[in-house]
N, C-alpha and C positions, 0 to 999 in steps of 0.2 A: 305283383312282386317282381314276376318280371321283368316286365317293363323298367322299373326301378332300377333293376341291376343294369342293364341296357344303359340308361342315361347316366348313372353314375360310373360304371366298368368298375364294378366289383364282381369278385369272380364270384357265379350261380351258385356254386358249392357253400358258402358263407352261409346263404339264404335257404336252399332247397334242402339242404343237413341241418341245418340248425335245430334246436334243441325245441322244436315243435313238429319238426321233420322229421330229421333222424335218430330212428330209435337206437339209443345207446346200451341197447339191452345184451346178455353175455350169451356170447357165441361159443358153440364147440364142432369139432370134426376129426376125422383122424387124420394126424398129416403125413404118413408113410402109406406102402400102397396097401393095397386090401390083397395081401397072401400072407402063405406063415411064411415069416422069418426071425431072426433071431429076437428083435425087439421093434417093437410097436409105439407110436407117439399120440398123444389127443392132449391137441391144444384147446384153450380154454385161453376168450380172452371177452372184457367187459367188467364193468362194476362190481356183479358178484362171483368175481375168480374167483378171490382169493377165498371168500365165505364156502363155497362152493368146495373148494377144496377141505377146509376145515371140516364141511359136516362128511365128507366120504375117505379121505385119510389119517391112518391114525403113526405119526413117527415112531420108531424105536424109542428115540429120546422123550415121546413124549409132550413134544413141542408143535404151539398150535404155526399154523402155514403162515395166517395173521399176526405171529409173532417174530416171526424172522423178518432176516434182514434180503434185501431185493439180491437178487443175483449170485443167490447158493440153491445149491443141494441137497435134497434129504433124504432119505432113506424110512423106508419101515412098508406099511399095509393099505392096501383099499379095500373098505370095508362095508357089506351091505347083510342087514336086518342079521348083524353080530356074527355074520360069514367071513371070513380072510377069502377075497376074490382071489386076489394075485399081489405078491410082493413087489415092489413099485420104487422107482427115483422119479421124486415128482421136483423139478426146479418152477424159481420163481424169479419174475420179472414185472417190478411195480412202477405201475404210471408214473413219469411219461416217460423211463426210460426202457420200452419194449416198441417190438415191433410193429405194435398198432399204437403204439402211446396210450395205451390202456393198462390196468394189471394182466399180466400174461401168467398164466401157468398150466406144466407141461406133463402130462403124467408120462412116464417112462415105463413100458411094461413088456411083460412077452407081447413076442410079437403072435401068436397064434390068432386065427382070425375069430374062435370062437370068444377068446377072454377079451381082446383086446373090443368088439362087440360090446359085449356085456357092462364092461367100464365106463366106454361109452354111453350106453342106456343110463347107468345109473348118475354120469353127470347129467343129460337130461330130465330125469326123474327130480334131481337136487336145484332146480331152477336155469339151465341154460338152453337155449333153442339150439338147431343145427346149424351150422353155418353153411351159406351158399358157398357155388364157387369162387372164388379168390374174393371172401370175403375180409381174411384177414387183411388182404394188400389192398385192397378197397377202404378198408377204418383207416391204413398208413395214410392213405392217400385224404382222406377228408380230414383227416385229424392234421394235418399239414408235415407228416414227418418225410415223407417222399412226395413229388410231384408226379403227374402223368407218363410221363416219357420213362420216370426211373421207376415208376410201377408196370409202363408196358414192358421194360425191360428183365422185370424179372421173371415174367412169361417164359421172354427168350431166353433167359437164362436154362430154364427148366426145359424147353424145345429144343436146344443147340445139338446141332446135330456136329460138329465140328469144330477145331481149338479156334478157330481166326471168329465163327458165331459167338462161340462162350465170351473171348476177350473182349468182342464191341459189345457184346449185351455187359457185360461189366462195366465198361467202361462208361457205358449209358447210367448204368444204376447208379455210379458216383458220379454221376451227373455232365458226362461230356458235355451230353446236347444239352442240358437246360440253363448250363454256362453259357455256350454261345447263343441259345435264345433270349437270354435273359440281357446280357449285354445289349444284343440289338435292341429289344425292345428300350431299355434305359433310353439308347442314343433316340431313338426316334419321339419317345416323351416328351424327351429334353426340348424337341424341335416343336411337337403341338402346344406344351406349357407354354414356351416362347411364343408363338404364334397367336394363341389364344388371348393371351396378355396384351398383345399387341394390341388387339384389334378392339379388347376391352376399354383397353387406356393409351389412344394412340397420341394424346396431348405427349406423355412421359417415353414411351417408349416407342423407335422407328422401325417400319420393317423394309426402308429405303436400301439398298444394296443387300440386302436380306437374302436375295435367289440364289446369289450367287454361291453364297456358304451351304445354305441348303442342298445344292446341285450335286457340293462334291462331297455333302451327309450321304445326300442317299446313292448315288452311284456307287459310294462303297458299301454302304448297306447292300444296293446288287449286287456286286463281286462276291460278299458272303455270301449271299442265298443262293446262289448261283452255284458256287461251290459244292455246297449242302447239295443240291438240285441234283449235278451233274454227280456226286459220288455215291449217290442213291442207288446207281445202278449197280456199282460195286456193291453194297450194302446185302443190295439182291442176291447177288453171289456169293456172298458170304453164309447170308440165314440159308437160301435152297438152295444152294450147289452148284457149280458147273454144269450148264444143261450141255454136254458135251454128246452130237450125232456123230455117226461112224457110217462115212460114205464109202462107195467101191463097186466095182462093176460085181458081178456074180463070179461066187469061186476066189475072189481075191483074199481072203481069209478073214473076213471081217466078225463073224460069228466066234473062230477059233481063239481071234484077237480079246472078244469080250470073256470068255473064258478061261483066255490064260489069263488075264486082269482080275477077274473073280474069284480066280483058284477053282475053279467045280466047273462042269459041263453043266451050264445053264441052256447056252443055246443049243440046237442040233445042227452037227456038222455033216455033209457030204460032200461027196464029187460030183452033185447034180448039182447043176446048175437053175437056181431060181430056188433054191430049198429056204432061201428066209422069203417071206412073203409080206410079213408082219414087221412092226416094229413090235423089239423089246427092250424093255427098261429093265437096269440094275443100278444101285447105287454101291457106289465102294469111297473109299477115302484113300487122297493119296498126299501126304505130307501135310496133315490137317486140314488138307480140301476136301471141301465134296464133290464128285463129279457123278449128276445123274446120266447115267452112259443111253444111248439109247443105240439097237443097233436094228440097221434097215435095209429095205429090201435091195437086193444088187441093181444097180442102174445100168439101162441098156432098151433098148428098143425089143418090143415083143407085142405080141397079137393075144395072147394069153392076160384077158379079161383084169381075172384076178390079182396078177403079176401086176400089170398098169398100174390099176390102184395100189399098188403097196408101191411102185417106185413114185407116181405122184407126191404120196405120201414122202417119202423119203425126201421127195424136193422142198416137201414145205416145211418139214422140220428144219432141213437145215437153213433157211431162211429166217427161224427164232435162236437158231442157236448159240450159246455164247463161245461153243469152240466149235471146231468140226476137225475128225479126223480123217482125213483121206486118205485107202489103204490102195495100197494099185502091189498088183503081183507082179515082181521083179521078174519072174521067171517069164514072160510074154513081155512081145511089145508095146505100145498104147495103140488104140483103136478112136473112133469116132463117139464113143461112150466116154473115153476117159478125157477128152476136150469138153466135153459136155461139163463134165464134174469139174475140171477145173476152171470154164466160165462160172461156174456156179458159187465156187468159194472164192472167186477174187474181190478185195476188199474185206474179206471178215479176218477172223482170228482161226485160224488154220497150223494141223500138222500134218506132212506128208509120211507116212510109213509104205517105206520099201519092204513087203512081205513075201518069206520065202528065201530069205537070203542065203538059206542053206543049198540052194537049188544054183544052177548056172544063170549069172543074170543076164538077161535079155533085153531087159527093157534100155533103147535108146535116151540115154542120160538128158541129152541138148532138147530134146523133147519137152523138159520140164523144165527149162530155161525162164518160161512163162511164169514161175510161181518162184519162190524164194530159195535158195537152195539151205539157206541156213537152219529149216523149216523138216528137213529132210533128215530122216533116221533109216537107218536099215535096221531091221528085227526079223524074226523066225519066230509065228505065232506057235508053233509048230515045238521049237526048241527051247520055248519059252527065253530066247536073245533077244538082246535090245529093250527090254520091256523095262528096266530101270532108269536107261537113259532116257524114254520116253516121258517117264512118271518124273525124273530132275528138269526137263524140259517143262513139263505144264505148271511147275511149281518157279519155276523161271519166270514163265510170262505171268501169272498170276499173283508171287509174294513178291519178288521184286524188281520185276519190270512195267509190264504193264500198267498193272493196277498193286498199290501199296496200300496193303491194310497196316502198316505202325503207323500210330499215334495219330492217327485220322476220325477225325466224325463224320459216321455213316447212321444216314437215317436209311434203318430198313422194316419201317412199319407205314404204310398206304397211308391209313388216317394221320399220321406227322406231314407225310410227304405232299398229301393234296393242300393244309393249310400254308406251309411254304409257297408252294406254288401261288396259290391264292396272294398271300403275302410280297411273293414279285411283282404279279401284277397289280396289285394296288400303288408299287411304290413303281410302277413304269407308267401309270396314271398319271403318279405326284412328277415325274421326269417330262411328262409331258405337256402338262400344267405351267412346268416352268417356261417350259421351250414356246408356250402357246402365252404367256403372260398372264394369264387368267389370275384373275383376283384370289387371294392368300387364303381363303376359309377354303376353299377348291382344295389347296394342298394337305389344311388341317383335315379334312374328313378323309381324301385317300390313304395320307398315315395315319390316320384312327384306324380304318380298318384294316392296314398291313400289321397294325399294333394288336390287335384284338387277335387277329389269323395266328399270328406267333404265339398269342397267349393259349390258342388252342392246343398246341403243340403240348404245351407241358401242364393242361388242364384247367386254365384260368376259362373262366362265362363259359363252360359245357352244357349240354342241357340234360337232363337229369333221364334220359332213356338215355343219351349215346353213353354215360359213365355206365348205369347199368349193363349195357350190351358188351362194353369192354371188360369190365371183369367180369361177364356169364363163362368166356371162352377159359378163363383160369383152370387148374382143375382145384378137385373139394381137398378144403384144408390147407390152402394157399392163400 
């Protein structure tokens, strides 16, 4: 059966779900978390919802669940071996217009963890199994109401650790990316259909000046992917944050810095020198960013074993990092350490903090001639000054300079970004095919598989563990 799908490119999910496949049997779980709080949810979704609901609630009005209308409200009891469990708003939502295209229904109850349990049990008891994890957005997804991309986006949705995460995982769910995949792939069809045709029936149809049109298909076709490709990295940034290291000889305040950023004494501060040794992580948000701060050992030459490796360490964080801050004490001059730290961040994305500025400054200004000056804040970790202009500063280079997350598609999921890729390279095959003259079935097979790579993107021919493995990471009741 596979194989069949293969040669025809129907998407596996047709086949591998199909109604020999996949069992359409009715799921439940609880979909708020598992503590007490005010009110408690367990969805209920498959064939026998609505039945389901009928035999364990009973309305105020009276009225069976089976007899309303999709998309109200009710009120009254859930009821087991002629007990009042807990009094309940159970709403309803009937195929295909729910979240899984199935009948959907919702019991609304305290949320205490012992009742909201027990209800649970007894919709199992009444015929529905448990639902795996994201198995709701899994039925969306086979039942064809959402595609891949806008079901891995609601992962991120529930993940987002920040507003600029939340908007592109929105943005994804109504379908940014599967608009721009879905276009390319059209265009590229369009060119195999053709091609195919041709070569079927080349009495009627020529593929004589043919390359030509093709050449400037798919090079735009590359500028798109390309696009895609290169704002991935952003993407990065958005879902996990700012990997932001905090360079500085010893003593330069670099510890006092992450602390007044944190508001708490996370790190330990002294006037000994070499007292961070370690790198530490905190995360904080600043202007709907994230920055995972990391702060490291002071750089400077020493014989002290332990010291080494932590300033090592320091050098090679900041060689991944997507910012780096350099703190140099205004109140000293520079030294042979602080050329070091500044060969080390030329070319990246860098801030200078002059720290200490409550202090007489010292440090010779033309000294730092070498790095940017417009890069350069004075703050007092100390006085907690400067620390806003610092934080309008990384929201500068990040929301609208650097990098612009408005109205942009950012693929920030691995398994999207590696079929893209894929996807380039198939169609720098087909660029190359052309340049090389090679006979036209040569072209049709490397857009077959740029065409196919795309379709992974938004879940067309998957194979039936990588769906499972994608929504295992969901959590229960999603």
């Amino acid at each position: 059966m596979k194989e069949e799908c293969a040669r025809w490119h129907i998407p596996l999910k047709n086949f591998l779900y199909g109604d020999f496949m996949f069992k359409a049997d009715t799921i439940a779980a609880i979909a708020t978390a598992m503590t007490n709080s005010g009110i408690g949810i367990i969805r209920i979704s498959g064939d026998k919802a609505i039945e389901i609901a009928d035999k364990i609630f009973v309305s105020v009005k009276g009225k069976k669940i089976s007899m309303v209308d999709s998309h109200t409200i009710h009120y009254g009891s859930i009821i087991y071996n002629d007990n009042i469990i807990d009094e309940v708003l159970v709403s309803v939502m009937k195929a295909p217009h729910s979240y899984t295209k199935e009948d959907v229904v919702e019991i609304n109850c305290h949320g205490g963890v012992v009742v909201i349990n027990k209800i649970l049990q007894i919709v199992f008891l009444n015929g529905a199994r448990p639902a795996e994890p994201g198995e709701f957005t899994k039925r969306a997804f086979l039942n064809g109401r959402i595609d891949l991309s806008q079901a891995e986006a609601v992962i991120d949705i529930i993940n987002s650790k920040n507003e600029y995460a939340l908007s592109n995982s929105v943005r994804q769910l109504r379908g940014s990316i599967s608009e721009k995949i879905i276009k390319l792939r059209e265009i590229l069809l369009d060119e195999i259909s053709f091609i195919e045709t041709a070569l079927d029936d080349p009495e009627h149809i020529s593929l004589e000046g043919y390359t030509d049109k093709l050449s400037e298909v798919v090079n735009n076709a590359i500028k798109d992917i390309e696009k895609l490709i290169e704002a991935s990295d952003n993407g990065r940034v958005i879902t996990e944050g700012i990997k932001t290291v905090i360079l500085g000889k010893p003593n330069a305040g670099k510890s006092s810095f992450l602390n007044a950023l944190i508001g708490e004494e996370r790190a330990i501060v002294t006037d000994i020198e070499g007292t961070t040794r370690d790198s530490l992580e905190e995360n904080i948000s600043i202007g709907g960013l994230s920055l995972k701060l990391i702060d490291t050992a002071g750089i400077r030459n020493t014989e002290d074993v332990v010291e080494k490796i932590g300033v090592k360490r320091a050098k090679e964080l900041a060689m991944s990092a997507d910012l780096i801050i350099y703190i140099v004490d205004s109140s000293k001059d520079l030294d042979d350490n602080d050329y070091e730290i500044m060969d080390l961040i030329k070319g990246r994305k860098y801030i200078i903090l002059l720290n200490k500025s409550d202090l007489d400054l010292k440090v010779d200004m033309k000294k730092l001639d070498i790095l940017d000056k417009n890069k350069i804040i004075n703050i007092s970790a100390k006085n907690n000054s400067g620390i806003n202009i610092f934080e309008d500063r990384v929201k500068e280079m990040f929301c609208n300079g650097e990098i612009d997350f408005n109205n942009e598609v950012f693929i920030t999921n691995a398994r999207q970004k590696n079929s893209i890729i894929n996807a380039y390279s198939s169609l720098e095959l087909v660029k190359k095919s052309i340049e090389d003259n090679m006979p036209e079935d040569f072209y049709s097979i490397d857009l077959l598989n740029a065409y196919e790579e795309l379709g992974m993107v938004i879940g067309e021919a998957l194979e039936e563990d990588l769906v499972d493995n994608i929504f295992s990471k969901f959590c229960m009741g999603k």
